[in-house]
N, CA, C and O atoms as a MOPAC input file, in Angstrom:
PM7 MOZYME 1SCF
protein

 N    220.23500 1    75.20000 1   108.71000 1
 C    219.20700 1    74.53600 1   109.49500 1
 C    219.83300 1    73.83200 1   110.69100 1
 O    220.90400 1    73.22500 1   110.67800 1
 N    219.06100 1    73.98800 1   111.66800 1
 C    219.49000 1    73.12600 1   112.98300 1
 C    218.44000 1    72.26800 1   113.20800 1
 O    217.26800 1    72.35100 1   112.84100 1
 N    218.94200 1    71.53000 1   113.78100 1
 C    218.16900 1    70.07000 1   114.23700 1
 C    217.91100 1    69.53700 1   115.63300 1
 O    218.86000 1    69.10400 1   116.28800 1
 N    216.82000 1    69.54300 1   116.07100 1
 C    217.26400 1    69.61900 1   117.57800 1
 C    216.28400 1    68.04500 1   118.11700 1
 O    215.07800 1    67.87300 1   117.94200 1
 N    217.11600 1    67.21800 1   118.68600 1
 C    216.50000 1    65.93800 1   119.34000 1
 C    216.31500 1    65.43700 1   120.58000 1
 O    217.07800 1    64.53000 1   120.91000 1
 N    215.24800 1    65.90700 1   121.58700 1
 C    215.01100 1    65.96900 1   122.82700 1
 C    214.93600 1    64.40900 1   123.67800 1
 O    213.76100 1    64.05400 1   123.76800 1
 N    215.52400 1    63.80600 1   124.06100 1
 C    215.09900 1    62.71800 1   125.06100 1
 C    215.38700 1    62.72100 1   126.64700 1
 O    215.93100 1    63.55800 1   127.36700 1
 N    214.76900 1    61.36200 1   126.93600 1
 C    215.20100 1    61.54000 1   128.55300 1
 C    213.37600 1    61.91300 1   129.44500 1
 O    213.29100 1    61.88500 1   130.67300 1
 N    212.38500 1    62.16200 1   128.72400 1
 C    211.16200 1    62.36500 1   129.51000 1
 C    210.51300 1    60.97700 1   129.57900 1
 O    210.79000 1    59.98700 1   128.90000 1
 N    209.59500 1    61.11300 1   130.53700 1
 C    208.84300 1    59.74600 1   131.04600 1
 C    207.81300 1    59.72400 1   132.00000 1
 O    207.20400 1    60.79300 1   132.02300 1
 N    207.41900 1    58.91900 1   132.76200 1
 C    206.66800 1    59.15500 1   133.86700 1
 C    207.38400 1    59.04300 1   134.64600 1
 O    207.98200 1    57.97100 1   134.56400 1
 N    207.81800 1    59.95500 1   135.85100 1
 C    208.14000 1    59.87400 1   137.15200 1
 C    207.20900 1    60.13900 1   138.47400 1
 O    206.13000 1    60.73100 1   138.50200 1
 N    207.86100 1    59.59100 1   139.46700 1
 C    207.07600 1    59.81000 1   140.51900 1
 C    207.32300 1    60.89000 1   141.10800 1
 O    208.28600 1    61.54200 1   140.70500 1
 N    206.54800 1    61.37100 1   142.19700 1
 C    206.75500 1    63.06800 1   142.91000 1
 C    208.02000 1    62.68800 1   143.51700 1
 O    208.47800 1    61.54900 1   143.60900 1
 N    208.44800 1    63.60800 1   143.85500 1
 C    210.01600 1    63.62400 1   144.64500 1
 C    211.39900 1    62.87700 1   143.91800 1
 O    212.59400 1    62.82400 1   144.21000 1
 N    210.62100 1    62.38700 1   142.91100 1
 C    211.84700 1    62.06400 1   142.30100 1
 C    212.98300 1    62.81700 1   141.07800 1
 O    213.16100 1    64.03500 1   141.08700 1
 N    213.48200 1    62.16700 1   140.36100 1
 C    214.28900 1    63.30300 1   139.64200 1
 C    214.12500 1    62.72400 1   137.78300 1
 O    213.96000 1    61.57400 1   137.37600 1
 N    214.25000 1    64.02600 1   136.97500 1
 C    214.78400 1    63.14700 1   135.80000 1
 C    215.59700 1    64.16100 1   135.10900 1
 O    215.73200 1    65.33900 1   135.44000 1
 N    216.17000 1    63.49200 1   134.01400 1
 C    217.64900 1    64.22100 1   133.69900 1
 C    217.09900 1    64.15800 1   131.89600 1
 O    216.85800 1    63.16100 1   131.21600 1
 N    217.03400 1    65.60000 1   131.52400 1
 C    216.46700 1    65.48100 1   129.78000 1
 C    217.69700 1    65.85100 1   129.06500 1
 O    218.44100 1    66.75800 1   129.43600 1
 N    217.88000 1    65.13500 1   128.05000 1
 C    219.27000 1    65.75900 1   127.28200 1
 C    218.12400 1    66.17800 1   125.66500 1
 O    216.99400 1    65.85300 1   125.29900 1
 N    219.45400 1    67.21000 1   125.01200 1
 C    218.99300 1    67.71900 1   123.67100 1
 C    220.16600 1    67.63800 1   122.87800 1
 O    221.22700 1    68.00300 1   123.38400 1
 N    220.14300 1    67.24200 1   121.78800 1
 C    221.37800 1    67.05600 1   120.92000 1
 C    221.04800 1    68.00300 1   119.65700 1
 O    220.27000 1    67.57300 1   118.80600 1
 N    221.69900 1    69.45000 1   119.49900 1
 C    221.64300 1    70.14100 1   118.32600 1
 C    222.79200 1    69.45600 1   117.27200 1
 O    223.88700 1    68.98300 1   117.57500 1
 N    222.22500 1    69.55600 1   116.05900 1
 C    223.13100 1    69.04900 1   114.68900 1
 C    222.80400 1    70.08100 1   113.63300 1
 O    221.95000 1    70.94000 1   113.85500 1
 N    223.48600 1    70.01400 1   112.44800 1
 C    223.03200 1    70.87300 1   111.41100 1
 C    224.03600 1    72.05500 1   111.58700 1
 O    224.91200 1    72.34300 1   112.40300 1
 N    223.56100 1    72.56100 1   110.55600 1
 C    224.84100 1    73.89200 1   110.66200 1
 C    224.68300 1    74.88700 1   111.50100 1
 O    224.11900 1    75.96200 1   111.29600 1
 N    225.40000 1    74.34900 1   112.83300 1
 C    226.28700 1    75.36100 1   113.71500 1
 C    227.42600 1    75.98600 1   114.09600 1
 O    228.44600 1    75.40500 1   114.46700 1
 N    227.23700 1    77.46000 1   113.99300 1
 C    228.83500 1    78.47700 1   114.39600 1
 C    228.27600 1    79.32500 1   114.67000 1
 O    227.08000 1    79.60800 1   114.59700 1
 N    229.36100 1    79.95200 1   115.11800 1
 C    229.34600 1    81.16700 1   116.42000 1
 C    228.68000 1    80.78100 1   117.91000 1
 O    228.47400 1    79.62600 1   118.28400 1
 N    228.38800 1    81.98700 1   118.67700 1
 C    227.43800 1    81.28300 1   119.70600 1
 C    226.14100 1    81.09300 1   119.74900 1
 O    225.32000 1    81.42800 1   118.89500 1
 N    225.98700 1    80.64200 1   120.58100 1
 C    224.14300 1    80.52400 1   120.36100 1
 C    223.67600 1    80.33700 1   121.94200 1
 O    224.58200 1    80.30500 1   122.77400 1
 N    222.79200 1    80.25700 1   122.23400 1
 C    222.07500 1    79.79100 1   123.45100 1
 C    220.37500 1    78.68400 1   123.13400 1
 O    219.30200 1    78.62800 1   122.53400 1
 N    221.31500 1    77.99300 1   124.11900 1
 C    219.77000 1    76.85400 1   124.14100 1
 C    219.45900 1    76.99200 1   125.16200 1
 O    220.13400 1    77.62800 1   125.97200 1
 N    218.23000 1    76.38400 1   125.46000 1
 C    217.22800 1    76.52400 1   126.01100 1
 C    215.79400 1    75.35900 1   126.63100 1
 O    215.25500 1    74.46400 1   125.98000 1
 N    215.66900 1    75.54000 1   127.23300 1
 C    214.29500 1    74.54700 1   127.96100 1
 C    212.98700 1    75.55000 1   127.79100 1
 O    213.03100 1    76.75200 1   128.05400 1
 N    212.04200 1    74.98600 1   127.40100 1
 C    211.04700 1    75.57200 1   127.98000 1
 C    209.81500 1    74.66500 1   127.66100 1
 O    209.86600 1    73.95900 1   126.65400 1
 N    208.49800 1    74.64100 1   128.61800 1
 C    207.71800 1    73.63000 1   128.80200 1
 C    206.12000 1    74.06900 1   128.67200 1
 O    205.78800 1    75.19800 1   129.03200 1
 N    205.38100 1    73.35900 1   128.27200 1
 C    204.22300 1    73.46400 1   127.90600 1
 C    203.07000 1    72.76500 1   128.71900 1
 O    202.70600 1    71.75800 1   128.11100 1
 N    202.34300 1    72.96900 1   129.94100 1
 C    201.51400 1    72.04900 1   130.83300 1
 C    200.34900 1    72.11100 1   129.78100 1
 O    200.20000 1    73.13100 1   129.10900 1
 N    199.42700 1    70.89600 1   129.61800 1
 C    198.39600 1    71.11100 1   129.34900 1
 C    197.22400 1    72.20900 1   129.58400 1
 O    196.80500 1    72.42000 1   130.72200 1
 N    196.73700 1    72.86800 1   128.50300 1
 C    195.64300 1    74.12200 1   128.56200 1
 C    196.61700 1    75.21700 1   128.53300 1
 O    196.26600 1    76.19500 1   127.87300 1
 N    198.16100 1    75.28800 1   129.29900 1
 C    198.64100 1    76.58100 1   129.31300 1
 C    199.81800 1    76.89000 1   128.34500 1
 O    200.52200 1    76.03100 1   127.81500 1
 N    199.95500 1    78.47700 1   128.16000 1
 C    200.91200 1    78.85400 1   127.51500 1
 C    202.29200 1    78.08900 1   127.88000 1
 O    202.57200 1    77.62700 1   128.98600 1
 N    203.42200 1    78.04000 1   126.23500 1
 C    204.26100 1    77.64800 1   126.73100 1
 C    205.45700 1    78.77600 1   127.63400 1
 O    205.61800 1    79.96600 1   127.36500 1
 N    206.16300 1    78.01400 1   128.70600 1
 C    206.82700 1    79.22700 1   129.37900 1
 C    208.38600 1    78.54300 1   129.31300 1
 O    208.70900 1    77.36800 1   129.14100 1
 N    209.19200 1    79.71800 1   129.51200 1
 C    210.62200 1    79.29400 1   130.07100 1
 C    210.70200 1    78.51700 1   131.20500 1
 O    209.74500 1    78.38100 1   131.96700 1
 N    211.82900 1    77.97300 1   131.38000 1
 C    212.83500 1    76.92400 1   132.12200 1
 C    213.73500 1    77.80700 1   132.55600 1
 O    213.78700 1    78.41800 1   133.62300 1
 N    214.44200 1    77.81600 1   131.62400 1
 C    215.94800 1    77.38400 1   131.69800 1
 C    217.03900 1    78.14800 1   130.26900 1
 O    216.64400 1    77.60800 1   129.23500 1
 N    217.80600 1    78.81900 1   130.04700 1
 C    218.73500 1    78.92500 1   128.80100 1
 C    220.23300 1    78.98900 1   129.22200 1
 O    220.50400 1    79.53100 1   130.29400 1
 N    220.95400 1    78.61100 1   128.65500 1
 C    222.48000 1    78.67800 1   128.96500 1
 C    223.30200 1    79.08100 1   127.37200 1
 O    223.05500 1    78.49300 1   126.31900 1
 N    224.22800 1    80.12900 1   127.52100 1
 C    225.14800 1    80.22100 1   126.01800 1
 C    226.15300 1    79.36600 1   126.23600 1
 O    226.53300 1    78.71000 1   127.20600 1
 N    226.47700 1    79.50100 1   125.20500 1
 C    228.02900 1    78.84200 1   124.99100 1
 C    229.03200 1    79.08900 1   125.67000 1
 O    230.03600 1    78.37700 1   125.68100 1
 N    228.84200 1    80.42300 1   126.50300 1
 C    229.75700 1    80.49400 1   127.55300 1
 C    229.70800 1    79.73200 1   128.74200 1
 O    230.64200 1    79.41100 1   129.47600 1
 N    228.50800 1    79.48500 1   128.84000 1
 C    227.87600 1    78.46600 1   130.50100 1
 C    227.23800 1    79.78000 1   131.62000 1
 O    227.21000 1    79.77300 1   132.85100 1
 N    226.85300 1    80.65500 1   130.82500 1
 C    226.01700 1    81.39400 1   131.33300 1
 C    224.39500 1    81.32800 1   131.48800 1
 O    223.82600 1    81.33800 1   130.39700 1
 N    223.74600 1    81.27800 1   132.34300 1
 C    222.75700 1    80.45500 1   132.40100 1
 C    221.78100 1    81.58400 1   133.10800 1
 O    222.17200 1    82.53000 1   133.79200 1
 N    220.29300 1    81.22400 1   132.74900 1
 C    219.20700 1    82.10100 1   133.20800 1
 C    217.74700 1    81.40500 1   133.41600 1
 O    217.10100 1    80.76500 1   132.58600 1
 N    217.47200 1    81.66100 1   134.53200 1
 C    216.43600 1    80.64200 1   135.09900 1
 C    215.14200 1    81.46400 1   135.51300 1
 O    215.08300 1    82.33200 1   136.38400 1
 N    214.03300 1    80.96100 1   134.62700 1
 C    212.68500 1    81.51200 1   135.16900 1
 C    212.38400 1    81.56100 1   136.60800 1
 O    212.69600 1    80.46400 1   137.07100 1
 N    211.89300 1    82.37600 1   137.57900 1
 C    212.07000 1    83.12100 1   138.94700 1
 C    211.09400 1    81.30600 1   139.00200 1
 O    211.77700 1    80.31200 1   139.24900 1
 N    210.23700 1    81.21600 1   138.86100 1
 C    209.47600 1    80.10400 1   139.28900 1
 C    210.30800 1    78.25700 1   139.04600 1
 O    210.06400 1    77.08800 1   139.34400 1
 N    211.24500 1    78.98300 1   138.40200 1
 C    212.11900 1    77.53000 1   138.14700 1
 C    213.45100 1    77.25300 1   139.21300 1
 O    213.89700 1    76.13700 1   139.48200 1
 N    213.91400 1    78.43700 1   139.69300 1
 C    215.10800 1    78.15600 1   140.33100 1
 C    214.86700 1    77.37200 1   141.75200 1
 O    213.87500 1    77.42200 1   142.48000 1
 N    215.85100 1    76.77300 1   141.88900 1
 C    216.08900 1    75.29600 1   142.63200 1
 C    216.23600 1    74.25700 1   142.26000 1
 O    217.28600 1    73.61500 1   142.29000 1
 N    214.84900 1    73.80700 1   141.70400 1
 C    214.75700 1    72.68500 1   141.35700 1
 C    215.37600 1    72.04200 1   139.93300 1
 O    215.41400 1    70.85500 1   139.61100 1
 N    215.77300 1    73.03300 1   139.30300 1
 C    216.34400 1    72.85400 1   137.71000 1
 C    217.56700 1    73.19400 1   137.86900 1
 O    218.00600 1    74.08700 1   138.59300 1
 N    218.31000 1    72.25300 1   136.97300 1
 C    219.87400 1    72.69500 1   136.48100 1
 C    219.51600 1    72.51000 1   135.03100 1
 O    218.70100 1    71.69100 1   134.60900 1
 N    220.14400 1    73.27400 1   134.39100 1
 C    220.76100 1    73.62300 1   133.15600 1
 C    221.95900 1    73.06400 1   132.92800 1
 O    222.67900 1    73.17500 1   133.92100 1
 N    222.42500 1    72.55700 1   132.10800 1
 C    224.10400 1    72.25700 1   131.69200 1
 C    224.54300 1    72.08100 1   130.26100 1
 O    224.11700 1    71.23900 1   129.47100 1
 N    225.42000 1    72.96400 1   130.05500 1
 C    225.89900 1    71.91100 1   128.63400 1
 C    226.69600 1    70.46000 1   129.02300 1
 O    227.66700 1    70.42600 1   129.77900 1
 N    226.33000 1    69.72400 1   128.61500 1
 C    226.99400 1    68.27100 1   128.31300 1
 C    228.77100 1    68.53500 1   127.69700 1
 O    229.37400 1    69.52100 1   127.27300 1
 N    229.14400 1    67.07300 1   127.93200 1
 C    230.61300 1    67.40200 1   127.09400 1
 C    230.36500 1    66.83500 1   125.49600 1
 O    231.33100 1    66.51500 1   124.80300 1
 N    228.93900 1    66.74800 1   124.98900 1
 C    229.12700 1    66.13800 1   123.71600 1
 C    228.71500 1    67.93700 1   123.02700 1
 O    228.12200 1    68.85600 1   123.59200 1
 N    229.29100 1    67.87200 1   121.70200 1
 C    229.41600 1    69.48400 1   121.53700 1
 C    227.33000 1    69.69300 1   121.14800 1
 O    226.49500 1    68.88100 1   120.74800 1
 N    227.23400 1    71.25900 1   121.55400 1
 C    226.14100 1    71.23100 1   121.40800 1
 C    224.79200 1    70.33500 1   121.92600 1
 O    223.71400 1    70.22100 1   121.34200 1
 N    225.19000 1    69.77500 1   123.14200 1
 C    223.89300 1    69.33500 1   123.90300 1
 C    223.95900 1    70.11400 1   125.35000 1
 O    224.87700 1    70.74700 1   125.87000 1
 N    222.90100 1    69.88000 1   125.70400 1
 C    222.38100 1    70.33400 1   126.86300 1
 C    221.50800 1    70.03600 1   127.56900 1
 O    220.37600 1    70.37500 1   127.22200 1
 N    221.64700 1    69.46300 1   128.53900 1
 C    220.69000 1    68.96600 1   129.87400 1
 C    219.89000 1    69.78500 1   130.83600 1
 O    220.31900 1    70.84300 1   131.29500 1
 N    218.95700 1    69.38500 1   131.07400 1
 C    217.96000 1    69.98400 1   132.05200 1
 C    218.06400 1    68.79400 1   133.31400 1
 O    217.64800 1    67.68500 1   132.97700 1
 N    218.46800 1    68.89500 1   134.43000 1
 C    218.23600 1    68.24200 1   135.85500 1
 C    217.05800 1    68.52400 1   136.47500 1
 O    216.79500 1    69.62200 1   136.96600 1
 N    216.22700 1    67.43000 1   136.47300 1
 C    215.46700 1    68.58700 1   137.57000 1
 C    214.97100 1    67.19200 1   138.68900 1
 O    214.77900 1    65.98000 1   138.59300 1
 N    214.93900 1    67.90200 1   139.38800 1
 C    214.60500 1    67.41100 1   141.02200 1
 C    213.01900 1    67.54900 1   142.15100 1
 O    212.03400 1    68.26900 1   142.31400 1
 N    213.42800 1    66.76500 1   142.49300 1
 C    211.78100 1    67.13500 1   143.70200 1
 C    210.56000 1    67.11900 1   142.72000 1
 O    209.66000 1    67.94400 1   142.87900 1
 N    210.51400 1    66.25700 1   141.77300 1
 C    209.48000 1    66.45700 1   140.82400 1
 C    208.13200 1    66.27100 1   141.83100 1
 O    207.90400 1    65.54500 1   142.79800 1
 N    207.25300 1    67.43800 1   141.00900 1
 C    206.31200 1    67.63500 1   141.53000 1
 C    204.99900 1    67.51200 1   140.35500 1
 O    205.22100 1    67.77700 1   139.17400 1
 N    203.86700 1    67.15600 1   140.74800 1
 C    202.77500 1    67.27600 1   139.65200 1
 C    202.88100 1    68.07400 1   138.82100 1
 O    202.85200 1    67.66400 1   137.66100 1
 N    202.98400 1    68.96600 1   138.97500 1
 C    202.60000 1    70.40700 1   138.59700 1
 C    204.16500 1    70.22800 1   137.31300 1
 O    204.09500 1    70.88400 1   136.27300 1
 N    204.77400 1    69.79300 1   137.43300 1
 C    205.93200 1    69.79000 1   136.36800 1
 C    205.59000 1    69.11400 1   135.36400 1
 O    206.37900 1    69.17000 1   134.42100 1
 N    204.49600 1    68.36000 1   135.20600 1
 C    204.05700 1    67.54700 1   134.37300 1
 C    203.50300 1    68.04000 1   133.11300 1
 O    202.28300 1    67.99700 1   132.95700 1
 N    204.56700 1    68.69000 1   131.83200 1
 C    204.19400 1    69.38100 1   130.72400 1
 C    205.13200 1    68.52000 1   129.08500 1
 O    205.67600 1    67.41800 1   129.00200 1
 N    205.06700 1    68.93400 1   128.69000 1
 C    205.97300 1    68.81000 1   127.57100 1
 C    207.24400 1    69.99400 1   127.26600 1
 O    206.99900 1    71.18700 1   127.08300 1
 N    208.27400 1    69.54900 1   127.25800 1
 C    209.97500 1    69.66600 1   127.18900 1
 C    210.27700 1    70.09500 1   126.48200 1
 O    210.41400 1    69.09800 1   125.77300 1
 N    210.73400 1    71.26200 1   125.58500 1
 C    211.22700 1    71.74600 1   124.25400 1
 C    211.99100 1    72.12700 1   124.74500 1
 O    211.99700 1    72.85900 1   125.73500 1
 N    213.23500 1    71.49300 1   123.85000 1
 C    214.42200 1    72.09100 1   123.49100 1
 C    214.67600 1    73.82300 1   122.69800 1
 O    213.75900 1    74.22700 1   121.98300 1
 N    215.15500 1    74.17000 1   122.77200 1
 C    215.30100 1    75.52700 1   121.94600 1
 C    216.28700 1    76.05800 1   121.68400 1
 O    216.86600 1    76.46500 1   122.69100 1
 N    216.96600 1    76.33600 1   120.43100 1
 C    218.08700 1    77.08300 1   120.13900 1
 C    218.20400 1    78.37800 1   119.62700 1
 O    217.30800 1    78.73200 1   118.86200 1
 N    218.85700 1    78.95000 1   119.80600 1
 C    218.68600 1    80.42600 1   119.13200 1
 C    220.21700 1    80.71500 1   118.61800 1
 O    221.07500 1    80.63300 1   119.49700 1
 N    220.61600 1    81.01200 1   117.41700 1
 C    221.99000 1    81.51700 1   116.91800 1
 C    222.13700 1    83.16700 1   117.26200 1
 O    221.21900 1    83.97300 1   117.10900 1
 N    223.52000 1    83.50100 1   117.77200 1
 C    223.21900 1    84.56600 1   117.70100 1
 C    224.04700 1    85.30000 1   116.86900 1
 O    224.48000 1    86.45200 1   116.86900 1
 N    224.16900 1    84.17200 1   116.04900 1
 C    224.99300 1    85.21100 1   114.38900 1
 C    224.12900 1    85.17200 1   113.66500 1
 O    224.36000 1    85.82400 1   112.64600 1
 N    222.93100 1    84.57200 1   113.69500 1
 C    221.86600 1    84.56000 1   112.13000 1
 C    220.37300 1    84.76600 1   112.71800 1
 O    219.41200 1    84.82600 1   111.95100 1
 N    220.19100 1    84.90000 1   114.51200 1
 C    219.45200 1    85.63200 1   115.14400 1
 C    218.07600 1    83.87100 1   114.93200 1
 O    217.17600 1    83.76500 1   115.76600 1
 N    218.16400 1    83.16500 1   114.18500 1
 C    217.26500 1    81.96100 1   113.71000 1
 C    217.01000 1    81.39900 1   115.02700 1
 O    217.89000 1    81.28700 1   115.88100 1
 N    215.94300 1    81.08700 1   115.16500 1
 C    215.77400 1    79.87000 1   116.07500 1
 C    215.22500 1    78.83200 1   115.87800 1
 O    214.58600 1    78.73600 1   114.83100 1
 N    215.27800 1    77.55200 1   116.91300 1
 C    214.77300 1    76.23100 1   116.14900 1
 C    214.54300 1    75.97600 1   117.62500 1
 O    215.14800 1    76.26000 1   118.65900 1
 N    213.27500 1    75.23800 1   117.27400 1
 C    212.70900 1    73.88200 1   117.97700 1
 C    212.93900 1    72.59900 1   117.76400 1
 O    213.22700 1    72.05200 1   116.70000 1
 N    212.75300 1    71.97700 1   119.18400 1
 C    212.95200 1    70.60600 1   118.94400 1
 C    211.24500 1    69.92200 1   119.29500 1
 O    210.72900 1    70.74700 1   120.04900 1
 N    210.39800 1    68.94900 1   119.07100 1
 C    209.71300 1    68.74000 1   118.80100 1
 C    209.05500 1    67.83300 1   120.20700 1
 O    208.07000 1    67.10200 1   120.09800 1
 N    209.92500 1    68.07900 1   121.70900 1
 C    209.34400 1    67.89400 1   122.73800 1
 C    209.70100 1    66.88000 1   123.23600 1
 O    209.96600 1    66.00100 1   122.41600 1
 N    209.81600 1    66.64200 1   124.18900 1
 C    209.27900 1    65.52600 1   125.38700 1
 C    208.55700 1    65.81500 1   126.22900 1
 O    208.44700 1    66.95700 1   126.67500 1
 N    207.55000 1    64.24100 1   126.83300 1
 C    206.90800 1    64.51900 1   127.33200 1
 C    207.44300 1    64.23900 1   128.66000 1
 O    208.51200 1    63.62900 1   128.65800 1
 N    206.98100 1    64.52300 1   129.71200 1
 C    207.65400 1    64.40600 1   131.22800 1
 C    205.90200 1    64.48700 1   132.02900 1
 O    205.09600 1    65.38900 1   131.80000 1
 N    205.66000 1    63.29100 1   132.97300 1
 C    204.43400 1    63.02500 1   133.30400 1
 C    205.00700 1    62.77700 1   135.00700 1
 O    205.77800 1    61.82200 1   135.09300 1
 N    204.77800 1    63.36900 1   136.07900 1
 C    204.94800 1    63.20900 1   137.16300 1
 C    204.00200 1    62.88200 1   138.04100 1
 O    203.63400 1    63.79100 1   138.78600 1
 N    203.30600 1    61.41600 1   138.20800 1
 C    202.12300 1    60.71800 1   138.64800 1
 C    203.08600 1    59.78500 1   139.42000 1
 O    204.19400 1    59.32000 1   139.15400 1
 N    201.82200 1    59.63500 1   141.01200 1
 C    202.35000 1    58.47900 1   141.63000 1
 C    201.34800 1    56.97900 1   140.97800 1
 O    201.61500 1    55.84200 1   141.36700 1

């Protein structure tokens, strides 16, 4: 089982920035890739953002610019940057992991991120 604990969302204002971290725990080996992906109210949830363990990284065509991806130096976390916040970014934050020795994936249970002046 993996464990995944999302913080770092809030209300921000437009143009500004916020920085979400995710801390996976529980039994992890081999590689894996985590992941962002966000949920606006009424709509499906969509991709962000995923990076492996190598620091290879892949960004939804509607996300690039404004998002960074990173692994952190604490093992198994990973940050989402994002910038120029705009209304429209205003969804809920899931973390996501995927192993790719046991193919499992796990959720983390969200943040919310509200971009109102």
């Amino acid at each position: 089982q993996v464990q995944l604990v999302e913080s770092g969302g809030g209300l921000a204002q437009p143009g500004g920035s916020l920085r979400l971290s995710c801390a996976a725990s529980g039994t992890i080996f081999g590689s894996n890739i985590m992941g962002w992906f966000r949920q606006a109210p009424g709509k499906q949830r969509e991709l962000v953002a995923t990076i492996t363990t190598g620091g290879s990284t892949n960004y939804a065509d509607s996300m690039k610019g404004r998002f960074t991806i990173s692994r952190d130096n604490a093992p198994n976390t990973v940050a989402l940057q994002i910038n120029s916040l705009k209304p429209e970014d205003t969804a809920v934050y899931y973390c996501n992991f995927r192993s790719l020795i046991t193919a499992r994936i796990y959720w983390g249970r969200g943040t919310q991120v509200t971009v109102s002046s």
